[in-house]
One Martini backbone bead per residue (centre of mass of N, CA, C, O) as a GRO file, in nm:
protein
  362
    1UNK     BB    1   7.820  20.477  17.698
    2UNK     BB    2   7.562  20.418  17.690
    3UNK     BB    3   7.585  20.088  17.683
    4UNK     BB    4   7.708  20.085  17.983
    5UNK     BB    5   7.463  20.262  18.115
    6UNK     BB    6   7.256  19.955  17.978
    7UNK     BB    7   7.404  19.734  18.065
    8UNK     BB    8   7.133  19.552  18.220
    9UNK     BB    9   6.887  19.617  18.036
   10UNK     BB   10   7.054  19.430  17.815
   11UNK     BB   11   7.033  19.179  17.938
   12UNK     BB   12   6.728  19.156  18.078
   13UNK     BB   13   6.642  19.112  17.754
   14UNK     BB   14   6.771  18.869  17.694
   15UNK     BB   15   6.724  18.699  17.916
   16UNK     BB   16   6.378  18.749  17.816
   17UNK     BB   17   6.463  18.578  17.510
   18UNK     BB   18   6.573  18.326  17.619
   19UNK     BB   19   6.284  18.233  17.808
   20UNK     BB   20   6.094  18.234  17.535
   21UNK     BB   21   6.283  18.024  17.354
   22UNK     BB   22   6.361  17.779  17.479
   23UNK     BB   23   6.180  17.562  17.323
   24UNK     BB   24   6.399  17.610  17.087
   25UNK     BB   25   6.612  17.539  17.174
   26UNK     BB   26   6.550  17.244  17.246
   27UNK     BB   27   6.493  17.167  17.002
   28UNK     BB   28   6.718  17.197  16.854
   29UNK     BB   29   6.910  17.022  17.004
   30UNK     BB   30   6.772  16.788  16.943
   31UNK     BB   31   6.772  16.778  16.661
   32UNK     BB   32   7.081  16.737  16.649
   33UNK     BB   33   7.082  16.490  16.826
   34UNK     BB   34   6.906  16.331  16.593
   35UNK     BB   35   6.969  16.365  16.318
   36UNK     BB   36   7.194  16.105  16.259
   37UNK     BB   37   6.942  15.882  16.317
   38UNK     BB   38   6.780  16.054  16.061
   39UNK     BB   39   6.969  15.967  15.824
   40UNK     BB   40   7.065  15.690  15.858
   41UNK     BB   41   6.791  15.597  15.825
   42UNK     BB   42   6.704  15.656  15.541
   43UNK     BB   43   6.969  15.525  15.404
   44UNK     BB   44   6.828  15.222  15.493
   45UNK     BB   45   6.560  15.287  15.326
   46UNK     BB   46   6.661  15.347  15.044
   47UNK     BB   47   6.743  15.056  15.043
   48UNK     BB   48   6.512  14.916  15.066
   49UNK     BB   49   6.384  15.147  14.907
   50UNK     BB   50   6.468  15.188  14.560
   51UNK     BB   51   6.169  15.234  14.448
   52UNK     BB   52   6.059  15.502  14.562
   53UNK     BB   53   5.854  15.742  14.577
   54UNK     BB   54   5.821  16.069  14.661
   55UNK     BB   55   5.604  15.987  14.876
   56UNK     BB   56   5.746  15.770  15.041
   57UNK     BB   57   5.969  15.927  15.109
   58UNK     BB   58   5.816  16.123  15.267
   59UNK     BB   59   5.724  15.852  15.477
   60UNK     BB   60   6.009  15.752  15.549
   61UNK     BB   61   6.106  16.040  15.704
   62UNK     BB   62   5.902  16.023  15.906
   63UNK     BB   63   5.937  15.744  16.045
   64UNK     BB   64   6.255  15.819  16.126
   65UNK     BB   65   6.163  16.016  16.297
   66UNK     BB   66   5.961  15.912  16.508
   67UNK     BB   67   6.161  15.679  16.605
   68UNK     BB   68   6.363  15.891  16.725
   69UNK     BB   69   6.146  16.008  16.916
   70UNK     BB   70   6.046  15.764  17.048
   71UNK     BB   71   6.353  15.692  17.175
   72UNK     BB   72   6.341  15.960  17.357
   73UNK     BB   73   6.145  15.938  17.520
   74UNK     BB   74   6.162  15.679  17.624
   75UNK     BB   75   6.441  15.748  17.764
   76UNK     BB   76   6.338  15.987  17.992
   77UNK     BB   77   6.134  15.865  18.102
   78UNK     BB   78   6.272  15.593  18.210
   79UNK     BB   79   6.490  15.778  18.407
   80UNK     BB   80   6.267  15.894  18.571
   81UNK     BB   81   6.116  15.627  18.663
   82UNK     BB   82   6.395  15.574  18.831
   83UNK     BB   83   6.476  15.784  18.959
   84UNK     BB   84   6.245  15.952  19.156
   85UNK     BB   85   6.208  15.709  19.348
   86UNK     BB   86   6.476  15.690  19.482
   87UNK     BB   87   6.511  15.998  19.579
   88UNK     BB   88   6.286  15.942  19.778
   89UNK     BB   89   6.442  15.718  19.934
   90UNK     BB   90   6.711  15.891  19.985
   91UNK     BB   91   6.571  16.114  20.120
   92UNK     BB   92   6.440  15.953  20.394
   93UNK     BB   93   6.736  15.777  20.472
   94UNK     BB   94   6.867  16.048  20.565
   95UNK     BB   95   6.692  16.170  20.777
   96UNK     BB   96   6.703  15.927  20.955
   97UNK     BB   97   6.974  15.934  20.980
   98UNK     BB   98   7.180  16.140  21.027
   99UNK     BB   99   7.189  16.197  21.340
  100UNK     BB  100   7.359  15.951  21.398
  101UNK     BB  101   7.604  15.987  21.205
  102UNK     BB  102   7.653  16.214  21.406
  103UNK     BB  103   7.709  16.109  21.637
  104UNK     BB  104   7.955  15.927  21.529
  105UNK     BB  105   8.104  16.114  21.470
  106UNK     BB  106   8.148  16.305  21.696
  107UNK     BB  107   8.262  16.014  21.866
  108UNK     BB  108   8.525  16.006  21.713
  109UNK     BB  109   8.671  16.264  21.747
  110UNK     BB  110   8.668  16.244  22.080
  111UNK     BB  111   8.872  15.982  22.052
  112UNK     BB  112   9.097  16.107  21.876
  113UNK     BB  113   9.090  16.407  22.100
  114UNK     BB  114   9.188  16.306  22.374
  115UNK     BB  115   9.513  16.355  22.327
  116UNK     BB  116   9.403  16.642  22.193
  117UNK     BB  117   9.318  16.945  22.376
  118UNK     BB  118   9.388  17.183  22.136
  119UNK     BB  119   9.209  17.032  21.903
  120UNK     BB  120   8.942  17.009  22.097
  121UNK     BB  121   8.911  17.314  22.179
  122UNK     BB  122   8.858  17.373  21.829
  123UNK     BB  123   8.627  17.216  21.780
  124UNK     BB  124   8.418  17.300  22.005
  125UNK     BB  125   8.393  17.562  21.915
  126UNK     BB  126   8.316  17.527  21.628
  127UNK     BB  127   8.013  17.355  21.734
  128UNK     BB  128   7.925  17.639  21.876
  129UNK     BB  129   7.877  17.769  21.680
  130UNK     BB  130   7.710  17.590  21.476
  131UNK     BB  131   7.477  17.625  21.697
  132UNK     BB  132   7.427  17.930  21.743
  133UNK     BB  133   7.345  17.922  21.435
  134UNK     BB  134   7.105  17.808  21.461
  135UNK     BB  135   6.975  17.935  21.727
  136UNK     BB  136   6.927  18.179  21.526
  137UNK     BB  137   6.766  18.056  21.296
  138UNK     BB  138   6.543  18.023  21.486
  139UNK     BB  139   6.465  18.247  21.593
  140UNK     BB  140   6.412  18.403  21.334
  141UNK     BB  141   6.189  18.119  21.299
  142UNK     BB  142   5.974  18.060  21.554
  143UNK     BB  143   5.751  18.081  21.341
  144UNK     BB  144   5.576  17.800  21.273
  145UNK     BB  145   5.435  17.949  21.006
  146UNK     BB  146   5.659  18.057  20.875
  147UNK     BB  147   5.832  17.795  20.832
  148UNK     BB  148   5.615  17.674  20.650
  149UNK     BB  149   5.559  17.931  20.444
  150UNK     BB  150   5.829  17.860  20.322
  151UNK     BB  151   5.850  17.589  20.243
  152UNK     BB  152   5.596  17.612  20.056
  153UNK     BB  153   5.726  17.806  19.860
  154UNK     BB  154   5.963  17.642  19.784
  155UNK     BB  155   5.808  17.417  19.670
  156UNK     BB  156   5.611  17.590  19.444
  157UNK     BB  157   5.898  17.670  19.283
  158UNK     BB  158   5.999  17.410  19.200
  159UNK     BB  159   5.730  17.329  19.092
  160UNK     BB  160   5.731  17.488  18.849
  161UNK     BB  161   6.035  17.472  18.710
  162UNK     BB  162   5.938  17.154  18.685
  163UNK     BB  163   5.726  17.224  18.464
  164UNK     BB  164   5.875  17.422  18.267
  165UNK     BB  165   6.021  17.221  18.192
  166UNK     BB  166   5.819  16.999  18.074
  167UNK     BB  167   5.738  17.199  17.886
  168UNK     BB  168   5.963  17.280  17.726
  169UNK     BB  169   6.030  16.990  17.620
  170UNK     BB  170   5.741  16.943  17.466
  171UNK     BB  171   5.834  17.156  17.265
  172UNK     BB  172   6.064  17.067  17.157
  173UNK     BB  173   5.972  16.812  17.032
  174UNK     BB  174   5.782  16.933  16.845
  175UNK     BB  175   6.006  17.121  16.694
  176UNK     BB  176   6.193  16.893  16.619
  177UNK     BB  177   5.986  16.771  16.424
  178UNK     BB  178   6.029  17.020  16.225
  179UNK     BB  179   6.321  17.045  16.175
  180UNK     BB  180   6.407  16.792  16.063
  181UNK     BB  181   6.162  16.796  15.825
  182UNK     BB  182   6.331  17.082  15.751
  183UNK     BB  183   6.656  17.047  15.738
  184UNK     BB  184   6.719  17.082  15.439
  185UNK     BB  185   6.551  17.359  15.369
  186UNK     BB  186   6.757  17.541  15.602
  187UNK     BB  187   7.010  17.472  15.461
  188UNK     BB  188   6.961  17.584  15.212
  189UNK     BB  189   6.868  17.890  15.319
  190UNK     BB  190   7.194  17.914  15.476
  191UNK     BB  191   7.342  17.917  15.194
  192UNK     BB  192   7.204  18.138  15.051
  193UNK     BB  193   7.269  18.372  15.253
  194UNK     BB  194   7.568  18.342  15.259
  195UNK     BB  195   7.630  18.431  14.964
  196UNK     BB  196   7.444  18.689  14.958
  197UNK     BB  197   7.617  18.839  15.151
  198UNK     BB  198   7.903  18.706  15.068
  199UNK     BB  199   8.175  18.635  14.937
  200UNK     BB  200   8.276  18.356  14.826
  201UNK     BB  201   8.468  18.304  14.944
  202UNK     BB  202   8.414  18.345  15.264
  203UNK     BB  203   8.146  18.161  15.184
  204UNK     BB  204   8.327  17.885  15.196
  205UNK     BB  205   8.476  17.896  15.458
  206UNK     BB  206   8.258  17.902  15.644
  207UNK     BB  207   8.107  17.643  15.529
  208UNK     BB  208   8.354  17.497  15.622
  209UNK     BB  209   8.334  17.550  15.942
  210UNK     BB  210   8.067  17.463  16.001
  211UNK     BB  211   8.116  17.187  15.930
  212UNK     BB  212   8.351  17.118  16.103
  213UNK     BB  213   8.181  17.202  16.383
  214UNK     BB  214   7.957  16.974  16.300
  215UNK     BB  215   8.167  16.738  16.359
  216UNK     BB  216   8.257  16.800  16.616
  217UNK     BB  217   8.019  16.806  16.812
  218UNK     BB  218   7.896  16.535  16.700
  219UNK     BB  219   8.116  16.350  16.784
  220UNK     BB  220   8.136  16.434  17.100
  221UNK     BB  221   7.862  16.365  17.163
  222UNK     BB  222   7.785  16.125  17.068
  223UNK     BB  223   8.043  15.947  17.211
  224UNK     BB  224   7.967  16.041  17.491
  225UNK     BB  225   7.684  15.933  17.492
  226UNK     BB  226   7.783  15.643  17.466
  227UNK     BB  227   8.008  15.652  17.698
  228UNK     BB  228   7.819  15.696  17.943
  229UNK     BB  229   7.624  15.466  17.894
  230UNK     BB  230   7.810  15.254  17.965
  231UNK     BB  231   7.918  15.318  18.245
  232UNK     BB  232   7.627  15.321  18.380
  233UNK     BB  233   7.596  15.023  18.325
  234UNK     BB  234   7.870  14.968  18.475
  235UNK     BB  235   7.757  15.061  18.745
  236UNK     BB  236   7.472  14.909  18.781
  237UNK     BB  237   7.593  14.635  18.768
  238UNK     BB  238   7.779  14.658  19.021
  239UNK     BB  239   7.609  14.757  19.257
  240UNK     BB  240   7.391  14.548  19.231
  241UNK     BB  241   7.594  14.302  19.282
  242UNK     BB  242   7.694  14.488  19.583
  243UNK     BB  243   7.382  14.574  19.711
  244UNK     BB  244   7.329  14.866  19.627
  245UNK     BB  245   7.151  15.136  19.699
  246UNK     BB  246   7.028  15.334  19.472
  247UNK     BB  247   7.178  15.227  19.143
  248UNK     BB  248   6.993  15.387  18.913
  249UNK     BB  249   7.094  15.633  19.052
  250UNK     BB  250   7.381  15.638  19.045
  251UNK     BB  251   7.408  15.574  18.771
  252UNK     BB  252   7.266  15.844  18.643
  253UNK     BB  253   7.489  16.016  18.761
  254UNK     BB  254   7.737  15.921  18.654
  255UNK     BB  255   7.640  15.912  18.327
  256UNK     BB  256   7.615  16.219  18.314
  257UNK     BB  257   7.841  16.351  18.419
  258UNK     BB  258   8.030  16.197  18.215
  259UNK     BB  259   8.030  16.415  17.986
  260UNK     BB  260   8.202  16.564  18.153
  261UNK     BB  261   8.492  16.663  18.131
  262UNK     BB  262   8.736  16.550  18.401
  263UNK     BB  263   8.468  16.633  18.592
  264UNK     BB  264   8.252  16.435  18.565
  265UNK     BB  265   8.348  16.208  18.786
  266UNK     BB  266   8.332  16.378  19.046
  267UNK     BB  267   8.088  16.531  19.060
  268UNK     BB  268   7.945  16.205  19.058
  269UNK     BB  269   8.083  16.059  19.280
  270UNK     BB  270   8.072  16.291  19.574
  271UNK     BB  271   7.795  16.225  19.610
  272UNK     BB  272   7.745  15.926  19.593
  273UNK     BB  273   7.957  15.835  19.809
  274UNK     BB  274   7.782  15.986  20.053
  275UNK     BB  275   7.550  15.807  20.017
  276UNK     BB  276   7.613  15.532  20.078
  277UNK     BB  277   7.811  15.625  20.358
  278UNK     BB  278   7.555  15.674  20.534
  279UNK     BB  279   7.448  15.376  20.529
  280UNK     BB  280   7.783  15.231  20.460
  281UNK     BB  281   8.121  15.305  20.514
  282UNK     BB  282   8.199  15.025  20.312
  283UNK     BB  283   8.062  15.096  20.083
  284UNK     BB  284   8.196  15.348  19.989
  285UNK     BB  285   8.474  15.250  19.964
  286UNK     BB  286   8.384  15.038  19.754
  287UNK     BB  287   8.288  15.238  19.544
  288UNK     BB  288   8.531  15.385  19.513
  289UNK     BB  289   8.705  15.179  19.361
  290UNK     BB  290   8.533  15.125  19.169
  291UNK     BB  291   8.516  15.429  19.011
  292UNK     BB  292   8.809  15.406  18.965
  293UNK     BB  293   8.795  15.156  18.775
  294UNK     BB  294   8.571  15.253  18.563
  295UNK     BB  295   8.769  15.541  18.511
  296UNK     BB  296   9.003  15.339  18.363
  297UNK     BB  297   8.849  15.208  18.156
  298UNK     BB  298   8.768  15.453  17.996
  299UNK     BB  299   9.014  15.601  17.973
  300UNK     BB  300   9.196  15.374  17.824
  301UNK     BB  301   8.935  15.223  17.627
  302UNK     BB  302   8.633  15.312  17.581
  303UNK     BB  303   8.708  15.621  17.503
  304UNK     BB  304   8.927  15.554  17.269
  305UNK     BB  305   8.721  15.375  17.093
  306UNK     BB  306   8.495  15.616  17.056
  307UNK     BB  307   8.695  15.896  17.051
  308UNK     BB  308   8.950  15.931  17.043
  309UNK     BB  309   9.069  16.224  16.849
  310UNK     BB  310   8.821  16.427  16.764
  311UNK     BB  311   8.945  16.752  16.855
  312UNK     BB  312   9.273  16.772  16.891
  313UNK     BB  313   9.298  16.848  17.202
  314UNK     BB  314   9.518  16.875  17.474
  315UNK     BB  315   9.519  16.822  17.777
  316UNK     BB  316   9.556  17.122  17.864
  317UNK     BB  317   9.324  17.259  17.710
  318UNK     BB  318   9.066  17.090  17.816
  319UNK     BB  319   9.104  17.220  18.133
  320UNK     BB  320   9.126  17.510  18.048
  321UNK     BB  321   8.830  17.515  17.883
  322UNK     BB  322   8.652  17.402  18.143
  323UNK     BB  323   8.731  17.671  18.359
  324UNK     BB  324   8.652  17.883  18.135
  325UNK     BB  325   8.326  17.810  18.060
  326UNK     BB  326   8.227  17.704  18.306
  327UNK     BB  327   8.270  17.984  18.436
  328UNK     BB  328   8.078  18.138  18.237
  329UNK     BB  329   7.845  17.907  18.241
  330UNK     BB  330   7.877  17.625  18.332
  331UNK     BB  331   7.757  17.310  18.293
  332UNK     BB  332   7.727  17.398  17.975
  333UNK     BB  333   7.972  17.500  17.960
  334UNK     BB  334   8.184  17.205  17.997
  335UNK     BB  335   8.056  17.052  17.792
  336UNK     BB  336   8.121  17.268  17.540
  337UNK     BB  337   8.447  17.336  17.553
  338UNK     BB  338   8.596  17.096  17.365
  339UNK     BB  339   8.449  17.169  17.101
  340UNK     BB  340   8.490  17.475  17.089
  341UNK     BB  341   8.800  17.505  17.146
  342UNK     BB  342   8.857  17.338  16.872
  343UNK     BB  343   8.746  17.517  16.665
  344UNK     BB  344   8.924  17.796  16.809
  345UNK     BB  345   9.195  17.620  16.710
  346UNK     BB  346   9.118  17.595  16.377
  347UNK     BB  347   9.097  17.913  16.359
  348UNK     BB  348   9.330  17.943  16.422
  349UNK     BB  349   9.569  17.797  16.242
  350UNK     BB  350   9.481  17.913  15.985
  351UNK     BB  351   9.553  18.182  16.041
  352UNK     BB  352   9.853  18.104  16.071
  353UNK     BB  353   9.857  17.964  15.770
  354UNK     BB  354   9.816  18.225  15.615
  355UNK     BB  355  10.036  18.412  15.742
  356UNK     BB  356  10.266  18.256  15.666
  357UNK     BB  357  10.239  18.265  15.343
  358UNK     BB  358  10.225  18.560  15.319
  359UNK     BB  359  10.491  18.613  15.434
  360UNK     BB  360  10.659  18.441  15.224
  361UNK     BB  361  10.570  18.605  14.958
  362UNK     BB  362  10.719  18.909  15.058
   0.00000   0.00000   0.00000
């Protein structure tokens, strides 16, 4: 009872310990995704220098860490000095027009509406309503000065935030770059500590099962990420040829989202096709039939020659899992709940084939 009427107290201690982390979250992260880069590097090194010492062996281990970290530095510097200008070209333009398409689109609903009268009344009606609501908005921010310093505030928590992200990245790489170079160490140290918890049994169940979730997430994650970045590429390809603008953002939005299985083709086209049909609406119909192109092309070809059936679970459960986790965690849940729900899946499996051997000795 006493737990139920402090959960508020309790939860806002965890996210208060969980944004102290978040550093180290990051690192992880990092670190996890860097790992089989600097296993391959290593053992690539270990072949070309087959009689290095113990001394050397540690300093191509190094060498191995620095360049998966300067690769991932530089993937990500990339992205942003692409993404940036962009973002800021195309809500400048989207500003400019933006009066426009909505009285062109007015202008059409008008002419559409000219012969059905009871339609054009419910159209006004609600066009009225959606005035009278700016026009209370404008109203209760009259002055010029609280509107300005409203503005002001969001825009400099906004860029808090975005310092904060900034922040949290650059000690993640450096924590990242610590967990690296003591992988083995930490390994070792945690499959001490689950022996001497539990007993052998249990403890080898557990630690085949780790291997097993370490096996599902890195390819599940490694193969999509493999496969995102194939799509951003030729949907840049695609964009820059039919001289679509701010082609290096849509492109780096559509292979984003890519990740997010079953919805992340339409989060990331939704939004992209909409930035297009502002500017031209003949060009956002023609993205739009690319992106249905390009996301058979994944379907059918892409995804199943680089991730294959990676987690063994079923169309069915993997919509499941993206809508259950999804809605707990948002889009963290989405990411990571195909591999998440197999891991799930296989722990449900064992135990259910556990018990039918029971039962049939019994």
């Amino acid at each position: 009872m006493y737990i139920l009427n402090q959960s508020k107290n309790i939860a806002a201690g965890i996210q208060l310990v969980f944004n102290i982390l978040k550093p180290f979250l990051y690192g992880a992260l990092i670190a996890y995704l860097l790992a089989p880069i600097c296993n391959r590097m290593d053992e690539r090194f270990l072949k070309w220098f087959p009689k290095a010492t113990e001394k050397q062996k540690k300093g191509l281990k190094f060498l191995s860490i620095a360049i998966a970290v300067i690769c991932a530095v530089t993937i990500v510097v990339l992205l942003i000095l692409l993404i940036l200008p962009q973002v800021w070209d195309s809500t400048v333009k989207i500003i400019k027009i933006l009066p426009a398409r909505l009285a062109y689109c007015n202008r059409m609903i008008d002419q559409l509406l000219k012969d059905q009268p009871e339609l054009q009344t419910y159209f006004n009606h609600f066009s009225s309503q959606v005035e009278n609501g700016l026009n209370d908005v404008l109203k209760a921010n009259s002055s010029m000065m609280t509107t300005i310093q409203g503005i002001v505030n969001n825009i400099t928590v906004q860029l808090i935030e975005v310092l904060s992200v900034f922040k949290n990245m650059f000690l993640g790489f450096l924590i990242a770059v610590y967990l690296l170079a003591s992988r083995k160490l930490f390994g070792a140290q945690a499959k001490l500590l689950l022996y001497g918890i539990f007993p052998n049994k249990w403890a080898k169940i557990i630690e085949e099962e780790v291997h097993y979730t370490d096996k599902m997430f890195n390819g599940f994650f490694v193969g999509k990420i493999i496969d995102s970045a194939i799509i951003g590429l030729i949907c840049f390809a695609g964009t820059t040829l039919l001289g679509f603008e701010s082609a290096a953002f849509i492109s780096v939005v559509i292979g984003v989202t890519n990740i997010i299985p079953f919805f992340g083709p339409f989060i990331g086209a939704i939004p992209s096709a909409l930035l297009v049909f502002l500017a031209s609406p003949f060009k956002g119909v023609i993205f739009l039939v690319l992106i249905i192109i390009i996301q058979q092309v994944d379907g059918n070809i892409i995804g199943p020659k680089i991730l294959g059936n990676t987690t063994g679970v079923s169309s069915f459960w993997v919509l499941f899992s993206i809508l259950l986790f999804g809605g707990l965690w948002g889009l963290v849940g989405m990411v990571i709940a195909v591999p998440l729900f197999g891991v799930i899946y296989d722990i449900i499996r064992k135990l259910t084939a556990r018990g039918l051997k029971r039962n049939r000795h019994e």
